[in-house]
N, C-alpha and C positions, 0 to 999 in steps of 0.2 A: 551440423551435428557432429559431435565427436566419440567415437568408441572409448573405452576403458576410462582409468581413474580421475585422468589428466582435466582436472576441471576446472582449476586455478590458474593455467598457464598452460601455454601452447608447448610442443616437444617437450625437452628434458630440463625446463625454467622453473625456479623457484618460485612458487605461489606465493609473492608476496600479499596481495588481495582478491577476494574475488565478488564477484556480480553481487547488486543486491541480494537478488533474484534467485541467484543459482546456489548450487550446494558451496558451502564453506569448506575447504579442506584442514582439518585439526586433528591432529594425535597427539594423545596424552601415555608418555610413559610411566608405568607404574610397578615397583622391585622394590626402591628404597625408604617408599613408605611417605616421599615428600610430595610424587607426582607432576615429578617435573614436566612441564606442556613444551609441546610444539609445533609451529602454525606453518604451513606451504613450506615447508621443508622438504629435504630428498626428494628420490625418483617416485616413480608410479607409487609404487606398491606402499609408498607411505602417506600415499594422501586419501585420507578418511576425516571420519570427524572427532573430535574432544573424546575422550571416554568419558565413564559414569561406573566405575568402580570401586565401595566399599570396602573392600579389602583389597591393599595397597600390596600384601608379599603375591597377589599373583600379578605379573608382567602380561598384559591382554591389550587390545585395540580396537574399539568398535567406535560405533559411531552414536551422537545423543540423536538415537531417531526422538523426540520429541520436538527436536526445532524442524527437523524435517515436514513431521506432523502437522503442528503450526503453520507451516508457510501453505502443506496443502490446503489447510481447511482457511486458509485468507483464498484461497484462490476458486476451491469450492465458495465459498460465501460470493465474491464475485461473482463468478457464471450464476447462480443462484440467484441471486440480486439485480444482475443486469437482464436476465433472458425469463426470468419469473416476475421481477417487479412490476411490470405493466399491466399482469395478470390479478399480480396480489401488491397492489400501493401502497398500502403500509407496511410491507417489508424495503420501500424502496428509501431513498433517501429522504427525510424530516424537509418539510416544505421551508421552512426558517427553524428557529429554536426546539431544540431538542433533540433526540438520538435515536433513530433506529436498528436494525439489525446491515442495511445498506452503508449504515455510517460508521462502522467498526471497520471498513476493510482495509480504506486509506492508510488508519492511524496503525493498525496490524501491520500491514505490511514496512511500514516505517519503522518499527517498533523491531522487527526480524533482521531489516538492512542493520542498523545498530548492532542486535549482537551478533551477526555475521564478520563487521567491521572488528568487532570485538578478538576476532579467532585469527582471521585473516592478518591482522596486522599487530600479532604476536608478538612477530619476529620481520622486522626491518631491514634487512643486510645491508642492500642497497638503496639509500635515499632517495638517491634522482631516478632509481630506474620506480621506485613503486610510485612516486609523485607522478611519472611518466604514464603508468598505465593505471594510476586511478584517473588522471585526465581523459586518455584514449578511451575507458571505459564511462564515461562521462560521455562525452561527444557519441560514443554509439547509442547509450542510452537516449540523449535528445533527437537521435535522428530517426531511433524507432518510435521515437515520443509522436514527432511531426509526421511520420510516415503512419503512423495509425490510426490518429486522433486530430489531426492538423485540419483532414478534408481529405486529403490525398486519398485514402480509404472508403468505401464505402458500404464496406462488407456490414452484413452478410446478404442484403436483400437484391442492393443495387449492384449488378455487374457493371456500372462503368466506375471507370475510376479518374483521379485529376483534381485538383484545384485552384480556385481562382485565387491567387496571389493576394488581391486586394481585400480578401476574406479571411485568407486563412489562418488557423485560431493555432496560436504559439504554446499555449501552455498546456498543459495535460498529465495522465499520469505517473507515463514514464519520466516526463521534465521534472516532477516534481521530486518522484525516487533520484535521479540524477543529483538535482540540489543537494538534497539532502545527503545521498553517498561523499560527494564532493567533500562536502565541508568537514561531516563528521569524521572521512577517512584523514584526509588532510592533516586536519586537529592529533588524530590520532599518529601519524607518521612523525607529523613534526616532534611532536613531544617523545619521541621514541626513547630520546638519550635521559631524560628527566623521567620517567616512569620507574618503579622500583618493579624491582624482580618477582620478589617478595612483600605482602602486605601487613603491616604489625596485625596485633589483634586490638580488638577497639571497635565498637557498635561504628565510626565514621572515619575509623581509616581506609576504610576500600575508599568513602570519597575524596579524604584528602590525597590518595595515590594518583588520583586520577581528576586531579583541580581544574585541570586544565581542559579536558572535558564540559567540566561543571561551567568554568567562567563563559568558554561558548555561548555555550546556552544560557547565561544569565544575560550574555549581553545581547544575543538573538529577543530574551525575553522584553528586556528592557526596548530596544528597536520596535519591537510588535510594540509594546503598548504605549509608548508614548508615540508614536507614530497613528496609532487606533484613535483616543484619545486628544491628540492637540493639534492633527491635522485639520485642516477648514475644507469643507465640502462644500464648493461653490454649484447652482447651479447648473444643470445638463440636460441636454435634449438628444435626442437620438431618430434615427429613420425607418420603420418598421417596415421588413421583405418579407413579405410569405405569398408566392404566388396564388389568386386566386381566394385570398381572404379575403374581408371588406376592408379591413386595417391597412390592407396592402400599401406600402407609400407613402402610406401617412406619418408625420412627425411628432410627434411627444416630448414636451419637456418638463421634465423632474425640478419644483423648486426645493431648495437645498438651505444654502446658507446657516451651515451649519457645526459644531465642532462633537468628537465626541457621541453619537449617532452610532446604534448598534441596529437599525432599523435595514431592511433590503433597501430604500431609497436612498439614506444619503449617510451608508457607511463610507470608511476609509481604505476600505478593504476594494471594494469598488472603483472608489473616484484612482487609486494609485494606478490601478488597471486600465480604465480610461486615459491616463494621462501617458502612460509607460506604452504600452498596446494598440492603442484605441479601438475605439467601441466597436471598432466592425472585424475586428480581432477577437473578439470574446467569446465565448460559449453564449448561441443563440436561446437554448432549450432552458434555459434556469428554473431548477424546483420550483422553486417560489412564485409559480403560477399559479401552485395548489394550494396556496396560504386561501385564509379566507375569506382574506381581502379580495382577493384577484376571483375565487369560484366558489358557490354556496355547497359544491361537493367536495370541499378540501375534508379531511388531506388526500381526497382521492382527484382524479382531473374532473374538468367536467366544462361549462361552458363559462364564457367569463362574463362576468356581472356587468350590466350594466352604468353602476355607478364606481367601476373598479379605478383603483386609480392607475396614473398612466405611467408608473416604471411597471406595470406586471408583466407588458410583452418588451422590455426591454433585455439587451444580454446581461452576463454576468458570469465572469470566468470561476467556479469552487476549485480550482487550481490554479488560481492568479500568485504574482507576485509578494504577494504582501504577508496572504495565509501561508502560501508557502514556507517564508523564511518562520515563521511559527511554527510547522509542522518542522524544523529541524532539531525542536524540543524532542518530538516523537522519539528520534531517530539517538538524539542523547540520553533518552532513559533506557530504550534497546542496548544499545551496547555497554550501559551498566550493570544490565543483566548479564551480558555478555561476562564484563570485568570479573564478578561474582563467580557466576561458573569457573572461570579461570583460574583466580584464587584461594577459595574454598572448598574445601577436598573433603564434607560429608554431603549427603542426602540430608541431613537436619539442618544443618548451618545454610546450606544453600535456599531451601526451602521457606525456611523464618523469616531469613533478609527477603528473599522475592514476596512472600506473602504478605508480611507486616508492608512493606512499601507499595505494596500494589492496591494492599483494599486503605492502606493510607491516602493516594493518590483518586481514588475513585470515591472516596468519602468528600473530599477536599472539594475535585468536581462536583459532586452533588451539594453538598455545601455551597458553591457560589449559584450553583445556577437555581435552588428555590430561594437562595434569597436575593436573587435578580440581584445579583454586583456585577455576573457577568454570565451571561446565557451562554449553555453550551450549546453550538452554533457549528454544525460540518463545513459550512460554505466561506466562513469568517475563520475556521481553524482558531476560534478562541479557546483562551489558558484554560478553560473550565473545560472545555471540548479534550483536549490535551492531556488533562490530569485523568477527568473518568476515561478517555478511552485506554491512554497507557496502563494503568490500573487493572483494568478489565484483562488488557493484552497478559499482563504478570501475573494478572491469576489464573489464566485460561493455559499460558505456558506453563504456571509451575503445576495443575491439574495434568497436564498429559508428560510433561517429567516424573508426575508420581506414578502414575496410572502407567505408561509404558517403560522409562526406565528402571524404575526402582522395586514396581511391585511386579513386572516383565508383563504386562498383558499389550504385548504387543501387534497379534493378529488382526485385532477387533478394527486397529489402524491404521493398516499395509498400504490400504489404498492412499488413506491421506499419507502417509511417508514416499509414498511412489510419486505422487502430483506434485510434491512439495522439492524432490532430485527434481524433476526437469519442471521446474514453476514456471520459466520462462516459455516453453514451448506452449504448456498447456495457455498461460496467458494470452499468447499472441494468437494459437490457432482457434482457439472456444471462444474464451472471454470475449477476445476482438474479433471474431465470424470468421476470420479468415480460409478456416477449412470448409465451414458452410457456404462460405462463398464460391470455391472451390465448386464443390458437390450441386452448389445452385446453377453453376457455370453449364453443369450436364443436362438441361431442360428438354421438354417435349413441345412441341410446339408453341408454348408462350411460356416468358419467365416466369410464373409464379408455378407453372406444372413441372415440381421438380421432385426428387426423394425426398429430402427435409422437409418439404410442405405434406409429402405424400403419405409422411410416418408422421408428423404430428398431426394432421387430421383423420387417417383412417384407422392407427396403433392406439391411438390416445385419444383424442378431444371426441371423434363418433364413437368409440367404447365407452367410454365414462358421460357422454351424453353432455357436455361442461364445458366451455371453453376454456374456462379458469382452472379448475382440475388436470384437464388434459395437458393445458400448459406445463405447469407445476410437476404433473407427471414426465411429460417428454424431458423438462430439464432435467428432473436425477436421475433417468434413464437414459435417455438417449443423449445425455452431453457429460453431466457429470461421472455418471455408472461409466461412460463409454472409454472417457479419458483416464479413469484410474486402471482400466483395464489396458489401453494403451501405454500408460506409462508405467505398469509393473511389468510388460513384455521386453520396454523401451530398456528397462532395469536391469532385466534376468539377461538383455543382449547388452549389458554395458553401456548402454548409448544416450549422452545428455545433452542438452545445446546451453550453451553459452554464447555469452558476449566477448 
């Protein structure tokens, strides 16, 4: 963790980019009325965020707490989602097709990386050195990816720690934020000498500015779906582990043969992951247990059917290869936004384009998926997944740009602007148990006689008489309530962690 401003760059280095995750450094000057921007520039004391000021002759610097806000409440929704959904299942993630409140957090926080990238790589000076540390900032992000999510990890319940090589699961969600920073900073550095300063006026010149952005993503678009689409999904069988089941050891094979398959057995999305990965590389746990094929209690768990068929205890990575390079869409409609804020200098004009495009986007998704062209799908990162979620993200951002920047009600959302400075801490020590684990590590005579267990069954679950309740309670009390109050302390002491 690091005291004061410096969040972009270590000592007295120019913020050419910074973390998905963490606070973007941007100041906008404003005297002449043009609003000239500037991104990881100067010492300390200039690194803040974009301003958001209407009138241009007063010269001010603050920061748009509402990306701040945003990033808290992706990260609120996480711990929410991950530490409550087992309580409440249908807040958790959509067993196959369709979208819950768990399936917003992925495409949210892709959507934040974007215009992050957007601030951060304003200003270019030096080429190779910012190609330099969005790579080094890349490689940390994969290796907190595997260090958290790999196996290596076992927080919060299980105090050992270690994994078996021949298991362990590559991809995850920091790998995936990784990809996507990668590509879309990249795109954005390269292009740096070909971007205009200035954007004519014209409802699609902000997108002709920034083409180059767009073709990305067209051709990312294009890879997904002919790839989705005209790949052949041969046959596959797999070895089911779970000690102490009856399934134990037993082997399973999926018949396939097939092209084009948007089904859990024999998509594309899948077989790429089997072949790139393999199968004992995967994420064991797949939703898609609670479909209703697999249990007569979907969408909640419950026991599996007797005539279920046999991919339902197979793996399946929702942060595989394939979804991933799809989800870099995500990450190219975020720093459009980003683009926007940057050269649009009212509170109306920014707002129009964010809103018109965003319930545009979210119409468009809903559009393919009731007319089954193309289900919106979290685990698949389908276009129609893509368009409602980024949609939803545009209009949820420009709701708390109106609400905190423009009309100042900023109190109501301290917390989430506190969670959202140090997103990465709170991620890795809540979201991922790691502090729980920690706290678990202090036990009384057997691990499960710990504090954490101590306060969510006598604080909570024996008060409310509930297990479900008490749950739900301990989470925005005791994890979420707990972290916002840590990270406005974290705040008022200057102190954020980065990568």
């Amino acid at each position: 963790m690091e005291k004061g401003q410096d969040i972009a760059a270590s000592g007295g280095e120019k913020g050419s980019e910074q973390h998905a995750i963490d606070v973007v450094p941007v100041e906008v000057e404003h005297g002449d009325g043009k609003g000239v921007v500037h991104a990881g520039a100067g010492d300390d004391t200039e690194k803040e965020r974009l301003v958001v000021v209407e009138e241009p002759q007063k010269k001010k610097s603050t920061r748009v707490a509402a990306l701040d806000a945003f990033r808290g409440l992706t990260i609120v929704l996480m711990v929410l989602v991950d530490d409550a959904g087992g309580a409440y299942e249908r807040m958790d993630h959509s067993p196959w097709n369709g979208c819950t409140l768990a399936d917003f957090v992925m495409p949210f926080f892709l959507f934040i990386v974007g215009v992050a990238i957007a601030f951060a790589m304003k200003r270019v000076p030096n080429m190779g050195a910012a190609v330099k540390k969005v790579s080094v900032r890349t490689l940390k992000m994969l290796f907190w990816g595997l260090l958290l999510q790999g196996g290596y990890s076992h927080a919060p319940d299980d105090l050992a720690y270690g994994v078996d090589m021949k298991v362990i699961r590559w991809c995850g969600i920091l790998q995936r934020i990784a990809l996507v920073y990668f590509v879309v900073a990249l795109i954005e550095v390269f292009t740096i000498k070909v971007r205009p300063v200035t954007v004519r006026s014209g409802p699609y010149a902000i997108f002709h500015a920034y083409q180059w952005q767009w073709l990305g993503g067209f051709i990312v678009f294009v890879v997904y779906m002919v790839t989705t689409f005209s790949l052949y999904v041969p046959d596959w069988s797999y070895v089911y582990h779970l000690d102490g089941d009856v399934n134990d050891g037993k082997r399973f094979t999926v018949q396939c043969g097939v092209r084009g398959h948007l089904d859990p057995a024999c998509n594309a999305v899948g077989h790429v992951d089997r072949v790139v990965w393999g199968i004992n590389h995967l994420y064991s746990q797949p939703v898609w247990i609670r479909t209703k094929d697999c249990t007569f209690s979907s969408p909640e768990s419950g026991p599996l059917r007797a005539d279920a068929p046999s991919w339902c205890l197979a793996p399946f990575d929702p942060e595989g290869l394939l979804s991933s390079i799809s989800s870099i869409l995500s990450g190219t409609i975020g720093i459009h936004y980003g683009h926007v804020l940057i050269h649009f200098k009212t509170h109306k004009e920014r707002l129009k384009h964010w809103l018109s495009m965003g319930f545009s986007l979210l119409l468009l998704g809903i559009l393919l998926h009731f007319t089954k062209a193309i289900p919106i799908n979290k685990q698949l990162y389908s276009i129609s997944y893509v368009c409602f979620t980024a949609g939803a993200a545009g209009i949820v951002l420009s709701a708390f740009y109106m609400l905190i920047d423009v009309w100042g009600l900023r109190v109501p959302f301290l917390f989430l602007e506190w969670i959202g400075m140090n997103a990465m801490l709170v991620y890795v020590l809540a979201a991922q148990g790691i502090f729980a684990a920690f706290v678990n590590g202090w036990y009384y005579e057997s691990q499960d006689k710990t504090l954490v267990n101590w306060i969510q069954k006598h604080v909570f679950v024996n008060v409310w008489h509930s297990e479900r309740l008490g749950t739900l309670l301990y989470v925005i009390f005791g994890e979420i309530l707990f972290w916002g109050v840590v990270s406005g302390i974290l705040h008022k002491l200057g102190i954020y962690w980065k990568l």
